[in-house]
N, C-alpha and C positions, 0 to 999 in steps of 0.2 A: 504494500500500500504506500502513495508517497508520504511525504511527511508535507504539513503545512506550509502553504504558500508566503515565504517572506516580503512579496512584493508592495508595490505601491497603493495604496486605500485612496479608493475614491472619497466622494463626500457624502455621498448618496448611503453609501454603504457604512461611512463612520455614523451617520445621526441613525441609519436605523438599528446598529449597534447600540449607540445610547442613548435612544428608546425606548429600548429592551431591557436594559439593566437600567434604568431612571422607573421601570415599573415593577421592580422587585426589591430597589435599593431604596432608600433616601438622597436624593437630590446633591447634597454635601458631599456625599460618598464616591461621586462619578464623577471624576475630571476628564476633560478631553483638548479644552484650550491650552495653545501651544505653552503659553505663561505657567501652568500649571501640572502639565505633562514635562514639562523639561529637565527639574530635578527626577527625574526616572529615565533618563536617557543611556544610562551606564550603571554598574555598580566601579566593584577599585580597583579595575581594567579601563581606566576612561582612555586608554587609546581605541577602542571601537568604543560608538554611539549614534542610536538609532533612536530618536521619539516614538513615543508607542503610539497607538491610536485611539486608545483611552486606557486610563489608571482606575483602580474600584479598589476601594476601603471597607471591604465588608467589615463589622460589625458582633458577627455573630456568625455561627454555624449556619446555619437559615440559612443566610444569607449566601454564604459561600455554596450552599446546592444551589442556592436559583443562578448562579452566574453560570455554573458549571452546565443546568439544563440552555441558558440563551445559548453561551458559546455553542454549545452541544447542535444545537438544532441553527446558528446560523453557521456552523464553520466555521470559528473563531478561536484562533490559537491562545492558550495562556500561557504567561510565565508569570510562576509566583518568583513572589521577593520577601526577603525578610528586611533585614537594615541598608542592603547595600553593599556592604562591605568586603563580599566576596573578592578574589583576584584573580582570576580564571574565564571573566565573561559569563558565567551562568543564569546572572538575572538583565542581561540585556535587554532591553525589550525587542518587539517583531513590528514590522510597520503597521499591518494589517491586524494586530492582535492585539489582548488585555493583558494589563499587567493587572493580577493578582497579588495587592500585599497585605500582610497580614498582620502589620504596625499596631495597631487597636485590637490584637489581642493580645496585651501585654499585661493579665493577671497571673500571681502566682496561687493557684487553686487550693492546693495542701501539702502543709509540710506535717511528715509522720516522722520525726523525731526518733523514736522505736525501732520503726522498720529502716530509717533509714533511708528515706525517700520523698521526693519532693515529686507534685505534680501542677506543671506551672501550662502556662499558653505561648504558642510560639514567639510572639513578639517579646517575650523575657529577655532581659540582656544577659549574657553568659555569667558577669560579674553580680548584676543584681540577686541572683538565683544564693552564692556566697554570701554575700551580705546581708540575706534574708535570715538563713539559715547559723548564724554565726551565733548567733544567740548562745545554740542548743551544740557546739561545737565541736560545729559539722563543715563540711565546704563542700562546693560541686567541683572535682578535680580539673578536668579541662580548659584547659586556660591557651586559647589564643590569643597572640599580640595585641587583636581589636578588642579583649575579651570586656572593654570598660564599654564597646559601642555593640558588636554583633548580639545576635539573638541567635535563643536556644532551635530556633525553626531553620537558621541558616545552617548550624553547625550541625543539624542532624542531615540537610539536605547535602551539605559536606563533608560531611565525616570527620569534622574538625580536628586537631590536636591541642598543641601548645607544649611549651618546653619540659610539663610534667608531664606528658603521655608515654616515655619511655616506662617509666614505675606506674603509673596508672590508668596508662590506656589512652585510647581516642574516643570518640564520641560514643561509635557502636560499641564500648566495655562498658561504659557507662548509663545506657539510657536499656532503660526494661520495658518500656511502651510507647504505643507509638501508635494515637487517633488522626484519623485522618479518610478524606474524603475525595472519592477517584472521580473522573471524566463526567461518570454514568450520574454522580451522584450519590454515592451509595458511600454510609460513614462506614468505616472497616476500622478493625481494632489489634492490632500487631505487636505479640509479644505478649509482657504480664509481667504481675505482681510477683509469681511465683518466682522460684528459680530456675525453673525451665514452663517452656508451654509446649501444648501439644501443636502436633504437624508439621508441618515443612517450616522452617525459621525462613522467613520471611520478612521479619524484624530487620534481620541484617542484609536481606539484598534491599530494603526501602530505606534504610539509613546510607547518606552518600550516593544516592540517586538523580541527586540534581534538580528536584521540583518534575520528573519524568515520570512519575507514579501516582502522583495525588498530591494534596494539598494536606499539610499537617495543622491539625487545629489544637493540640493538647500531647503533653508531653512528660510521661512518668522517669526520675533520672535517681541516680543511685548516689547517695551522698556518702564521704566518709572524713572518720572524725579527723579533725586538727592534730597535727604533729604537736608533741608537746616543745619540739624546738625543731630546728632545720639552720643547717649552717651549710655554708659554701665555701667551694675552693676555685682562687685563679689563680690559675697556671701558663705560666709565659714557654712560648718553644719560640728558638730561632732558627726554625726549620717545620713550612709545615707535613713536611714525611713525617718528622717524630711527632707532631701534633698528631695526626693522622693516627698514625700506629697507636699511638696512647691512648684515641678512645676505645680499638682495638682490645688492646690491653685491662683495660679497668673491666670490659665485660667478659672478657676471657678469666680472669680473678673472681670472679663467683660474685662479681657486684653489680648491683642494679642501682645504681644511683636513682632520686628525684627528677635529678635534671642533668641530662651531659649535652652541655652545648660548645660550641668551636666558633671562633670569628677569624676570619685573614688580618693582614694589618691593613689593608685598605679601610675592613670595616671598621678595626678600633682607632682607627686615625677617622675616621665619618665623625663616630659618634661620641671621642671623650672631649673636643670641642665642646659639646653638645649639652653633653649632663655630667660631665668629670663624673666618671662614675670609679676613676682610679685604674683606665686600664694603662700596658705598659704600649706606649705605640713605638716602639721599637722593634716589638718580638713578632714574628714572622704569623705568630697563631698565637690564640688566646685559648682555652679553654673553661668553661664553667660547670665545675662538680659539684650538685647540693646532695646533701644528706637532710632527712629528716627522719624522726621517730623520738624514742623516751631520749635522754642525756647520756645517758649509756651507750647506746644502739650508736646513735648521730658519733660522739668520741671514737667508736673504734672502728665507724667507715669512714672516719676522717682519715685516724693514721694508716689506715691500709689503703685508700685512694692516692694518698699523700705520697706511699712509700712506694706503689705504679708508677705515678707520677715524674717522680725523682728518678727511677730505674727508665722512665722513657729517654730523659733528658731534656724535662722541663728544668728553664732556667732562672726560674723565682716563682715561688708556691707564697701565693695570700691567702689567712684563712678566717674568713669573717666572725667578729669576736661581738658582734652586737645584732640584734633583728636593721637595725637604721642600714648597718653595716652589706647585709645580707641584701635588702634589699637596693641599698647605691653599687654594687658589685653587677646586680640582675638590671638596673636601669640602662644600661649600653644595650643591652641586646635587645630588652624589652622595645629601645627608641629608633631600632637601626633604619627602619622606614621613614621616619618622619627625620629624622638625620640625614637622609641620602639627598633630601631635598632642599639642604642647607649647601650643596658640591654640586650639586646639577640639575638643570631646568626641569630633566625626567628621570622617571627610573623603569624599568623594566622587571615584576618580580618573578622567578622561575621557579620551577617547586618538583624536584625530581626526587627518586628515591635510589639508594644503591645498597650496597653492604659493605659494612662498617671496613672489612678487611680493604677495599677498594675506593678509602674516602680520599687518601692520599695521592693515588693515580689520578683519581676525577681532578683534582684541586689543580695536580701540574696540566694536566687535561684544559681546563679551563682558561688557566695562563695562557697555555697557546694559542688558544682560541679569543683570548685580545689581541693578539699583535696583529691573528689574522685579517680581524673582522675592525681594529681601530677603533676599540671602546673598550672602558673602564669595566671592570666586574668588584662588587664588594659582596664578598662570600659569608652568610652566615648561616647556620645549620643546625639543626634539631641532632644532634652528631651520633647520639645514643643510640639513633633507628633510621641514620641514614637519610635523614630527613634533607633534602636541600634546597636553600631560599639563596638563590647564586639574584646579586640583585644588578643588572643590567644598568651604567648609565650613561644618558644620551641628551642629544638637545632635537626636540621634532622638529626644530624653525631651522633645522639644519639639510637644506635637501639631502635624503635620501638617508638619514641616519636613520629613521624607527627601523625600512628594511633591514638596516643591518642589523638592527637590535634584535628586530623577528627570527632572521636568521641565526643570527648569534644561540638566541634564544631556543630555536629547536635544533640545533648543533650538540646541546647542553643535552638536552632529553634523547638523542641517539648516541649521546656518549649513556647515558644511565642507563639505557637498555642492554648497550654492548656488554658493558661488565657484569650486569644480571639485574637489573635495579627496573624501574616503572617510571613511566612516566607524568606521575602523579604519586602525592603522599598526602597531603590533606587539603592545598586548594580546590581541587576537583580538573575535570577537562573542561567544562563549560566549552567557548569560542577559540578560547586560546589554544587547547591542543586537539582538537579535533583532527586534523590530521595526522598529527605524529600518532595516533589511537591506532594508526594504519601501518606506522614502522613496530610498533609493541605487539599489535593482533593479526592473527591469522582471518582469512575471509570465513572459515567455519566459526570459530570465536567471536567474531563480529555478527552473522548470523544467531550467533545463542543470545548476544545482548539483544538483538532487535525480536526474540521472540517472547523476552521476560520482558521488554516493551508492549509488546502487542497482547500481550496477556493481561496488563492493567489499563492501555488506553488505547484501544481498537481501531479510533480516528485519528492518532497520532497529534492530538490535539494540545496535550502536555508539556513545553519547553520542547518544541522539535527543534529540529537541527541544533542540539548541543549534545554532548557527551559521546553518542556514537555518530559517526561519521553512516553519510549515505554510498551505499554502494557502490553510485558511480568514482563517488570520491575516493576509493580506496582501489579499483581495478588496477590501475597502474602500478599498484605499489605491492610487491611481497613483504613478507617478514624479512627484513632487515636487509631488504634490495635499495632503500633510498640514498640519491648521493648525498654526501654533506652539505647540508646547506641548501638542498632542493625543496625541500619542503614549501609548498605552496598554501598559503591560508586562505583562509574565504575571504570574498569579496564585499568587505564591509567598511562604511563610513567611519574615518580616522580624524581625531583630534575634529 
């Protein structure tokens, strides 16, 4: 079946679009003028933007069946949204289609203290959800970078992370249900209370789907108690092969750190500008090891990370002696985004995955691939799980530099496949890697996603054309036949 037409809207066809939802919505609820449509043009990919051809604020459950029945019966593609915030292109809007967001519904429903669990709405912000919770002390673990602005409805359509997901997981360890409402209109209820449910777990193929399955209106997540401390180690290499190898090393040591994160010095020269957060900008690679648990626990995986460490051939070990401490340590990495944008007009962020043993190749990898391409890369990485956010930067008023950055950009993700790695870790593929989907997958593999597609939304009316690539888009290309830097994107409205 094809997927929904991105093309141009007439006008004939916008107003009796929103006719149709102006007689199931409230009035307020339905934007369609360009002044009012245009904060929804992008989410935190604003190098592609497309105005939608109306925005709806439902309100209520209700509400979100009756859009689902108009689109349903005129043809009319969705894409939900939660904050925005995404990096990947996934809440883009479509010319011709609705944006579904889901902002106002931003109640937290119940916290059960007891069990352990929090049942909030998706417009909850990641952060809110902790701070709700803090009280009874407890936290919701998942912590991305945005986690002060995204919502709990993005990160599940994500599969979010953040620099605790090595010890605690991503989104799907975290979240036990999952309400939400398909094409058809039909609310479905995924997962449970319990600790396991019955039948096919389907929980986890709907968690990091991309808004391609349904629309999530309610959200049960799995809270766990407060460290009674947590401390951190930085550790300087002047080399990052031994950086490299040493995160290797610390999980070959039987440790599972909080948080093992890695910066280049590109990054910690961006950001201690920035927020002095004390890093050395001198050392080639930075590392960040937290411990948390009782005072006991946290003490003896200090000295045993510490004593890794020192055996890698890091060359000055800091070990944060105060919470103020612990957290001016974590403020460099936490800001590395909003820093990049103090050294260059743009940035570009990439988000590949590899294994740990292979962080070190990628990194010289990388290197090479500036001098090719004539752009900057500030590297900083979820290091623990191979996480990598290589962040691209460029100036767009520069003829022809975003191409390079694009290509630059999917140069990165056929180096992460070659060594064994994905081409995604917790941004998602949205717009942005839709093709490279075609250097990591086979044409039978691509076939199984579009049939757990068509098995929840039969008109392909759900966020089409994101996440899997259409057929014809991939013919050209086998498993890992493309040339460097061939990668061709879609044809969409830039800056």
């Amino acid at each position: 079946m094809e997927q929904a037409n991105s093309g141009v809207v007439s006008s004939q066809h916008q107003l009796e679009v929103v006719s149709a939802l102006k007689a199931v919505l409230p009035a307020h609820c339905v934007l369609y003028q360009e002044e009012d449509t245009r904060p929804y043009e992008c989410d935190g990919l604003a190098a592609f933007r497309q105005l939608p051809m109306v925005v709806a604020l439902p309100e209520n459950e209700t509400q979100i069946v009756a859009i689902m029945h108009v689109c349903r019966r005129l043809n009319v593609p969705i894409v939900p949204r939660g904050a925005g915030t995404g990096l990947s292109g996934g809440a883009m809007p479509i010319a011709n289609g609705v944006v579904v967001s889901t902002a106002k519904f931003n109640k937290i429903i119940e916290v059960d203290a007891y069990a352990r669990t929090a049942t909030v709405q998706p417009g909850v912000r990641n952060l809110a959800i902790s701070e709700a919770v803090a009280v009874h002390g407890l936290y919701y673990a998942p912590d991305p970078s945005s986690q002060i602005a995204c919502t709990i409805g993005g990160n599940v359509a994500e599969n979010s992370g953040g620099v605790h997901c090595l010890k605690y997981g991503l989104t799907v360890h975290n979240v036990m249900r999952v309400r939400a409402i398909t094409i058809e209109g039909e609310m479905i209820e995924l997962g449970g209370t319990a600790l396991d449910a019955p039948g096919l777990d389907l929980l986890a193929v709907f968690i990091g789907s991309e808004g391609m399955l349904g629309i999530v209106t309610e959200v049960t997540v799995k809270l766990v108690p407060k460290p009674q401390v947590a401390r951190v180690i930085m550790a300087s290499f002047d080399d990052v092969v031994k950086g490299g190898n040493a995160v290797a090393n610390v999980i070959a040591a039987g440790i599972i750190p909080a948080g093992l994160e890695m910066m280049d010095k590109t990054s910690s020269r961006m950001v201690e500008p920035f927020v002095k957060a004390g890093y050395d900008i001198d050392a080639e690679a930075i590392l960040l090891c937290e411990s948390d648990g009782t005072i006991e626990e946290v003490e003896e995986e200090i000295q045993r990370m510490s004593a890794v460490l020192e055996h890698a051939g890091a060359t000055a070990i800091a070990v944060s002696q105060s919470e103020a401490e612990r957290l001016r340590f974590w403020s460099g990495r936490k800001n590395a985004f909003p820093a990049a944008g103090r050294i260059s007009p743009d940035y570009y962020c990439m988000d590949g995955t590899i294994p740990r043993k292979r962080l070190a190749e990628v990194l010289i990898g990388i290197t090479k691939m500036e001098a090719r391409h004539g752009l900057r890369c500030a590297n900083v990485f979820h290091a623990g799980d191979g996480n990598l956010h290589p962040l691209i930067l460029f100036d767009a008023n520069q003829p022809g530099e975003f191409d390079r950055a694009e290509a630059f950009g999917a140069e990165i993700l056929e180096l992460c496949v070659e060594v064994g790695g994905t081409i995604t870790g917790e941004h998602g593929v949205g717009i942005e890697k839709i093709n490279s989907m075609c250097v990591q997958f086979s044409r039978e593999e691509l076939d199984a996603f579009f049939a757990v597609k068509r098995a929840f939304d039969t008109a392909f009316l759900l966020n089409p054309d994101k996440a899997i690539p259409t057929l014809h888009r991939c013919a050209e290309y086998g498993r890992m036949h493309v040339k460097k830097g061939q990668l061709k994107f879609p044809e969409l409205p830039r800056f």
